[in-house]
C-alpha positions in Angstrom: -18.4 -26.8 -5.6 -15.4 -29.1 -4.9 -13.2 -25.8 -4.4 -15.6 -24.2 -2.2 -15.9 -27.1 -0.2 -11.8 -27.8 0.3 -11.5 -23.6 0.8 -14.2 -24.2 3.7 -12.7 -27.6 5.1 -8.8 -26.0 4.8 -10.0 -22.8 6.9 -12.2 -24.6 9.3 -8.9 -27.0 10.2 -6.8 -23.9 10.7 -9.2 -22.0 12.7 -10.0 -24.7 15.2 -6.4 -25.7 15.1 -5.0 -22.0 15.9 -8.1 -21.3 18.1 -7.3 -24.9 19.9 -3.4 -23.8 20.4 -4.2 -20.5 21.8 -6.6 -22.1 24.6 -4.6 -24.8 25.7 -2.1 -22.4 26.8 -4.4 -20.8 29.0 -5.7 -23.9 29.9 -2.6 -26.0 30.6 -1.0 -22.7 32.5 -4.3 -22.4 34.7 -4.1 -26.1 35.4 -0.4 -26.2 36.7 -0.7 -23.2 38.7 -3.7 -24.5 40.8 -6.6 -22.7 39.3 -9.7 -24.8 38.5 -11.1 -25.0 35.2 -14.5 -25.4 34.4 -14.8 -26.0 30.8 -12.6 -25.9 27.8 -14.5 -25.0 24.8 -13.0 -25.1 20.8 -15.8 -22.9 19.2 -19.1 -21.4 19.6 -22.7 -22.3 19.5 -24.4 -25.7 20.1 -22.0 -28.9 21.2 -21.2 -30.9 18.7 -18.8 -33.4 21.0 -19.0 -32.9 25.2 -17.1 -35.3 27.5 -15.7 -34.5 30.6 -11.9 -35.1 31.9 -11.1 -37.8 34.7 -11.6 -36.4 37.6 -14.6 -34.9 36.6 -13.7 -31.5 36.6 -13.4 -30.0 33.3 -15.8 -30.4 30.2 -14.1 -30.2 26.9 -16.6 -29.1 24.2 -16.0 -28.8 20.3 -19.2 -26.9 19.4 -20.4 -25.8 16.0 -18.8 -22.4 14.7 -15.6 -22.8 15.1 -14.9 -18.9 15.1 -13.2 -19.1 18.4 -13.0 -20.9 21.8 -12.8 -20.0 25.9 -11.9 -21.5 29.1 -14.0 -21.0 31.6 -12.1 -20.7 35.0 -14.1 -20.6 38.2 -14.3 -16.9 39.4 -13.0 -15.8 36.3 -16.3 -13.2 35.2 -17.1 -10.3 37.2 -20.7 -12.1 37.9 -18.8 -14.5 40.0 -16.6 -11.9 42.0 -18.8 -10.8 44.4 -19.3 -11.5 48.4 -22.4 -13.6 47.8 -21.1 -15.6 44.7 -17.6 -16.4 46.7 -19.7 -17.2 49.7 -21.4 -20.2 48.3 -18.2 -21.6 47.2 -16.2 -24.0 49.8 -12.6 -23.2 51.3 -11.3 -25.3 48.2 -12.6 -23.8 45.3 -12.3 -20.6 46.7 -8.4 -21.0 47.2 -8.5 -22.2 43.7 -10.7 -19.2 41.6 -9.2 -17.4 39.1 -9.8 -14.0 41.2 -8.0 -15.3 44.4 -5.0 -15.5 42.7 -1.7 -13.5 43.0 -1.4 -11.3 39.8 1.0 -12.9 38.5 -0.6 -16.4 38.4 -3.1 -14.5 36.3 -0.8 -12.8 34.6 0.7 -15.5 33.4 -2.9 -17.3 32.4 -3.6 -14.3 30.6 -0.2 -14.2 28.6 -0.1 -17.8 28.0 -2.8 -18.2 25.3 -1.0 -15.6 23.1 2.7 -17.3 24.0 1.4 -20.5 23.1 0.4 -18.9 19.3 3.9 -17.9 19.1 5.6 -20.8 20.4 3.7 -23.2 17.5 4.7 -20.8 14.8 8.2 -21.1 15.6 7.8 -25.0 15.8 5.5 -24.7 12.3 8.3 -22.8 10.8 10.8 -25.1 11.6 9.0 -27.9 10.0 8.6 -25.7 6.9 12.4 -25.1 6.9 12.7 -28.8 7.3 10.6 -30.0 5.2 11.9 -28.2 2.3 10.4 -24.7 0.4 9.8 -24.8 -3.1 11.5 -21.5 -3.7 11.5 -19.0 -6.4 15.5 -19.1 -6.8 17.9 -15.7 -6.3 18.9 -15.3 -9.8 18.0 -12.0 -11.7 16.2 -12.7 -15.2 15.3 -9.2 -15.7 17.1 -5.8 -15.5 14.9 -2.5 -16.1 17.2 -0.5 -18.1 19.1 2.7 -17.1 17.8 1.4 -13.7 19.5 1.2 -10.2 21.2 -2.7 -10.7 21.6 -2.2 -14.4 24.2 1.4 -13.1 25.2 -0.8 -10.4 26.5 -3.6 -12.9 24.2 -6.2 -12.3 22.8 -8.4 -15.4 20.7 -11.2 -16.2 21.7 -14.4 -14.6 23.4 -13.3 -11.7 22.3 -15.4 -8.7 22.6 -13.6 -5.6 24.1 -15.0 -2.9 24.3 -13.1 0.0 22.0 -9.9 0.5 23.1 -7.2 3.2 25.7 -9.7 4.4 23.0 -12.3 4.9 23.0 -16.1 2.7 19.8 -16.1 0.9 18.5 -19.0 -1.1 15.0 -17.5 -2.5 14.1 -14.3 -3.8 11.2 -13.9 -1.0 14.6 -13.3 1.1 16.2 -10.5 -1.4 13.1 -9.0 -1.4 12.6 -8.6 2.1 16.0 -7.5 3.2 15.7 -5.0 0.2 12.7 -3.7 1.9 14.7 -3.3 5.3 17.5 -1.7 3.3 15.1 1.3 1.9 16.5 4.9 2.4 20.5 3.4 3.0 22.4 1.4 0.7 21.8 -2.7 0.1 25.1 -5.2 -0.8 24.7 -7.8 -2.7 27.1 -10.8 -3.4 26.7 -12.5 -6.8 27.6 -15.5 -8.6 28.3 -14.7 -12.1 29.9 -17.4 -14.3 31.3 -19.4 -11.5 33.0 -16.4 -9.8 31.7 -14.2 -7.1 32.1 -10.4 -7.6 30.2 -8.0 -4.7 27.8 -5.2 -6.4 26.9 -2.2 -3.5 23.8 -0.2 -4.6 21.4 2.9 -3.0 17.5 2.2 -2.5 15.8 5.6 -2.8 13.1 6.1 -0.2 9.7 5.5 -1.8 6.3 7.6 -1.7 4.4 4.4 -0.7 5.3 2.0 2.0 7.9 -0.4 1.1 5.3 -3.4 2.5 3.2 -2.6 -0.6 5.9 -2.4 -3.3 8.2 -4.6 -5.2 11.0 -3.0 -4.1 13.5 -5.4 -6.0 11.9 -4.9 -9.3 9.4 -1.5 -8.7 12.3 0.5 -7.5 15.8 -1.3 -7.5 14.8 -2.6 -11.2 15.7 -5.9 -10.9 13.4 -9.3 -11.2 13.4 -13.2 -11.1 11.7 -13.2 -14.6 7.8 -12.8 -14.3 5.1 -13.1 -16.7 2.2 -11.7 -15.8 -1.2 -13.3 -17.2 -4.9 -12.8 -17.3 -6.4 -14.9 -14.9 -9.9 -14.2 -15.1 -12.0 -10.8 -17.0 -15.0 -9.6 -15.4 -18.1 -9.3 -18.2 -18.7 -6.3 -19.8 -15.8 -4.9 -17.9 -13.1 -2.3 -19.4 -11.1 -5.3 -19.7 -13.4 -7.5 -21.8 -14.7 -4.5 -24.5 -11.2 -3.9 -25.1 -10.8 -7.3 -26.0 -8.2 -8.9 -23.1 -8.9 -12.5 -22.2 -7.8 -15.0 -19.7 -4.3 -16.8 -20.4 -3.6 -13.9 -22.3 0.4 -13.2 -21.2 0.9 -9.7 -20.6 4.3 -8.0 -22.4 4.2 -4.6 -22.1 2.1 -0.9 -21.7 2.1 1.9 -23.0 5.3 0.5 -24.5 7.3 0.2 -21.3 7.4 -3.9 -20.2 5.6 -5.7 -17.7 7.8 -7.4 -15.9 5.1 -8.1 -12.6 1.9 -7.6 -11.2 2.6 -4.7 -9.1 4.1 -2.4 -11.9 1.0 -3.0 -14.2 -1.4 -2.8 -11.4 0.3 0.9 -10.8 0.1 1.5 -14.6 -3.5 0.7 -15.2 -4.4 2.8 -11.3 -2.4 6.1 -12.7 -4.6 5.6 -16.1 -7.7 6.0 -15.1 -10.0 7.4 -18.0 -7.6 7.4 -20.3 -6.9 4.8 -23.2 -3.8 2.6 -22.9 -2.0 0.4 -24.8 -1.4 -3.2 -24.2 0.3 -5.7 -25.5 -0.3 -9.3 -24.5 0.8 -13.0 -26.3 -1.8 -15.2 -27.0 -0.8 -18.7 -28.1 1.9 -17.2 -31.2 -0.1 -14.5 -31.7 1.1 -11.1 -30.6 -2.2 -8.7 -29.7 -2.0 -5.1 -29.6 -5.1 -3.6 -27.2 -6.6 -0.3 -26.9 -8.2 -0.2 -22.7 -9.7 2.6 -21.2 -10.0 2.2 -17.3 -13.1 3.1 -15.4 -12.4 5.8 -12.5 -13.3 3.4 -9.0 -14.7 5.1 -6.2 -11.0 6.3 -4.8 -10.4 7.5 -7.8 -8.0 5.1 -9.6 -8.1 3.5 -12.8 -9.6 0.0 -12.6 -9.9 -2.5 -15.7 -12.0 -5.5 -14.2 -9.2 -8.2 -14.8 -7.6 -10.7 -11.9 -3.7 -11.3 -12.9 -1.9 -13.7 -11.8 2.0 -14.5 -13.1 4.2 -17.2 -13.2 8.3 -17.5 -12.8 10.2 -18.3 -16.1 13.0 -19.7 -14.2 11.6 -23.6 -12.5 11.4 -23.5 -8.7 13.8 -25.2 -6.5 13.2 -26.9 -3.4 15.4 -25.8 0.0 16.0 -28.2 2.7 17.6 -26.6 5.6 19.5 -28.6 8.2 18.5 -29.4 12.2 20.3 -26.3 13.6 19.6 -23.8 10.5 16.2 -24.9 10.9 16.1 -24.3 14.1 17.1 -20.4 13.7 14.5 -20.1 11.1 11.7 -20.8 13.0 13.0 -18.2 16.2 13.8 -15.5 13.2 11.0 -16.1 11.1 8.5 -15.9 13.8 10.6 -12.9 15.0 10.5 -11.2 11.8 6.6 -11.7 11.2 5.7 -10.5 14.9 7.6 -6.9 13.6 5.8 -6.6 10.5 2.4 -7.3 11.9 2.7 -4.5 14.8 4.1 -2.2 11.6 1.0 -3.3 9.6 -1.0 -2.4 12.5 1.0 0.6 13.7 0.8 2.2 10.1 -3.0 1.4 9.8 -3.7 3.4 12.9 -1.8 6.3 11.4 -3.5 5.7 7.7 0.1 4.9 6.9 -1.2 1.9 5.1 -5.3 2.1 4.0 -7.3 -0.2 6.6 -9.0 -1.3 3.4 -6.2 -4.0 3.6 -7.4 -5.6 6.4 -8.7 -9.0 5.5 -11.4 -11.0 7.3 -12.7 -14.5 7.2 -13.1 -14.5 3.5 -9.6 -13.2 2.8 -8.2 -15.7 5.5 -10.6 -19.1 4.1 -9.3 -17.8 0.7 -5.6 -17.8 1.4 -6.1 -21.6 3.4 -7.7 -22.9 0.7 -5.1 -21.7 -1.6 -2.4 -23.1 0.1 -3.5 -26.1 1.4 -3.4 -26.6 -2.6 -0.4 -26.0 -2.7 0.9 -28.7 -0.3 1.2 -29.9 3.3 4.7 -27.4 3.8 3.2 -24.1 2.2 -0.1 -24.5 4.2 2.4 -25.2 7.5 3.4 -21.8 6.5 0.2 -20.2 6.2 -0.7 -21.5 9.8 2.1 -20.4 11.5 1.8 -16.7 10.0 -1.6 -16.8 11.3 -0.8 -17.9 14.5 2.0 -14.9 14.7 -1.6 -12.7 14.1 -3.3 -14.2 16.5 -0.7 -13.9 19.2 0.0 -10.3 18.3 -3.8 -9.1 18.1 -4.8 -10.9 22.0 -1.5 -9.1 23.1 -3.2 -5.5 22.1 -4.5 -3.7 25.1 -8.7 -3.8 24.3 -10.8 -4.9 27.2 -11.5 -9.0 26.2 -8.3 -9.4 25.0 -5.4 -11.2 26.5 -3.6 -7.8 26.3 -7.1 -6.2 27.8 -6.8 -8.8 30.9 -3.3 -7.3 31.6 -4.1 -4.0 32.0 -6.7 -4.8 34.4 -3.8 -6.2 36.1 -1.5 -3.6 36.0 -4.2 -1.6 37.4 -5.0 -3.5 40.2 -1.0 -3.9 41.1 -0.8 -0.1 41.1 -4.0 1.1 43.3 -3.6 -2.3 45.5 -7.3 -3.4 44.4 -9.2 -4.9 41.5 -11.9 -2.4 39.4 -15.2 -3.5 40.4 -17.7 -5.8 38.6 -19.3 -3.0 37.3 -16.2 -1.3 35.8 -15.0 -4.3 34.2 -18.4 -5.1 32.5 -18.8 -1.7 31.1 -15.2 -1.8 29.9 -15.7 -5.3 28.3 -18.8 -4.0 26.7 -16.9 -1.5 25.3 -14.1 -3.9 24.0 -16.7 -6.0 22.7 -18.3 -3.3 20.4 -14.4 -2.6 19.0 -13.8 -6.1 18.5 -17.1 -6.4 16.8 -16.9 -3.1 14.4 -13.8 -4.6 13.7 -15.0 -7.5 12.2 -17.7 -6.2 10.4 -15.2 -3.9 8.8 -12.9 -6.6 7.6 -15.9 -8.6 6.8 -16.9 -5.6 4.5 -13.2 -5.3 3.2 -13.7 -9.0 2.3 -17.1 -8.3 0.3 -15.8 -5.0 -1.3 -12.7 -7.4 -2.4 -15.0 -9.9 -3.8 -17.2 -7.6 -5.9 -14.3 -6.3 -7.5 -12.5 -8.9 -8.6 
């Protein structure tokens, strides 16, 4: 109950702080460039808090579902654009509406909201860099044998240093340049001993996308050291007959080791229906299993088990100085704006399942999770969601930010704004793509849940 309750209050706070940013920057850019603003709303529903701002102007709401937010600028809904509406409004308000504007004073509204998401995930990424990561350190604690690093001379204990001519201090860092490295070759500098000795290796091209593999220890064949453990084993499951149990340490299957979660999720996927062999440590006991995974609906092999795994080497904590910190946020939120649009560019082409999308489940889990995990790693969390945010109001669907601004462009090309009726049928249809796309994600979230 006390876990639900700080998963609930963790993703309420992010979502009305994210939602908050993302208004005031069309609030606070609508307010400088003239336009008047009616009402500022965090969330939906019933208000919970009303007060109005000095001059009487604007009322600033905080209502109850806090599943999004508006500002509400006079003549800014196509109700409000016609002769008789702008007829009733005096020579002042009507220099001020939204739809009196140049375009790009409303350009600029439009894009603001968006902007403003990005701009607080490079300041939240700053702080994170400042505030010091708890880091899984560079140093390899596991070579796959006859692999890529172990032909390339790598072994155990080597700390990386650099990877593709880039300082790294975490393995979240090899991993991800390795990704960006797949298909050409990947340098590595190494510490080995107290000397540094520089190791050039090939990374193959993969059948899956690199954003769902391991590519360090999946395909390169080098690790940080993982155990992998039972979490938690679903009842009556293939899992539970077969006699696994939670804090049971995975070692190996089918006689080849586990070295992470990815490689024995894969296993027990390509097994499906057929018995395997695991091997798992429990207290100083070494268990052999037989398992037989069920066939799930797309045809992999599923066992009814959450894993989880742990670093064998201790974390380290990385405190990055004023100007280093500095880069990180512009480059980290640089770097997590291109994966998003590949994410969503390789969903639209099936590249990557759309089963991955996650919805407010997925998103309440993950805050809840990290606000566990401290102040710095649920910083992080935010500003990765804000980089979401920004990206998804930027796409070009009718209610959107990016939606606004192709009305825009429109209306600069033909010299005139669509009509009333145009925009509402448009917005009706953005409305029902916004909405199917929640119910998906919310259905992803449930599907997710029932499986384990």
């Amino acid at each position: 109950m006390i876990e639900t309750l700080h998963t609930v209050a963790a993703f309420v706070v992010a979502i009305a702080l994210l939602i908050a940013v993302h208004e005031y920057g069309h609030f606070i850019v609508a307010r400088k460039l003239g336009v008047k603003v009616e009402k500022f709303s965090i969330g939906f529903g019933p208000a919970l808090l009303s007060w109005y701002s000095r001059d009487r102007e604007v009322q600033y709401v905080i209502a109850a579902i806090p599943l999004g937010g508006y500002v509400k600028m006079l003549g800014e809904n196509p109700e409000d654009q016609g002769d008789e509406a702008k007829l009733e409004l005096s020579e002042e308000d009507r220099l001020r509406a939204f739809d009196t504007q140049p375009v790009w004073k409303r350009a600029s509204i439009a894009v603001a909201g968006p902007l403003f998401n990005f701009l607080f995930a490079v300041v939240a990424y700053m702080v994170v860099g400042w505030g010091g990561q708890s880091v899984l350190p560079p140093v390899i604690g596991h070579i796959a044998p006859a692999s890529i690093a172990e032909q390339a001379g790598l072994i155990e204990q080597d700390r990386i240093i650099k990877a593709g001519n880039e300082k790294v201090h975490s393995w979240q860092q090899v991993e991800e340049i390795a990704k960006s490295r797949v298909g050409s070759s990947l340098a590595l500098t190494v510490n080995r001993g107290g000397s540094e000795r520089d190791v050039s290796l090939s990374v193959p091209m993969t059948e899956r996308d690199p954003l769902l593999l391991n590519i360090a220890a999946d395909t390169i064949g080098m690790g940080p050291g993982m155990q992998v453990l039972v979490a938690d084993v679903q009842k009556d499951s293939p899992a539970d007959l077969g006699g696994l149990r939670a804090g049971d340490v995975v070692l190996d299957i089918s006689g080849q080791p586990v070295t992470g979660i990815s490689g024995f999720i894969e296993s027990i996927r390509s097994q499906a229906g057929k018995t395997v062999s695991i091997s798992v440590q429990r207290g100083d006991v070494r268990v052999n299993l037989d398992i037989s995974p069920q066939v799930d609906n797309s045809g992999h092999g599923r066992i009814g088990a959450k894993m989880t795994a742990r670093a064998t080497m201790p974390a380290e904590t990385y405190h990055m100085g004023p100007i280093e910190g500095v880069q990180y946020g512009f480059t980290r939120t640089w770097e997590m704006t291109a994966m998003t649009l590949d994410v969503l560019g390789k969903m639209l082409t099936s590249a990557i399942s759309p089963e991955n999308l996650g919805g407010p489940i997925a998103i309440a889990q993950i805050a809840g999770k990290t606000a566990e995990l401290g102040l710095v790693a649920f910083i992080s969390f935010l500003a990765l969601i804000s980089v979401n945010l920004g990206v998804l109001n930027l796409l070009p669907i009718p209610v959107l930010d990016g939606g606004h601004l192709v009305y825009l462009a429109i209306e600069k090309v033909r010299g005139a704004p669509l009509s009333p009726k145009m925009l509402e049928r448009t917005q009706f249809v953005g409305l029902l793509l916004i909405g199917a796309l929640m119910v998906f994600a919310f259905y992803n979230d449930i599907a997710r849940w029932l499986n384990g």
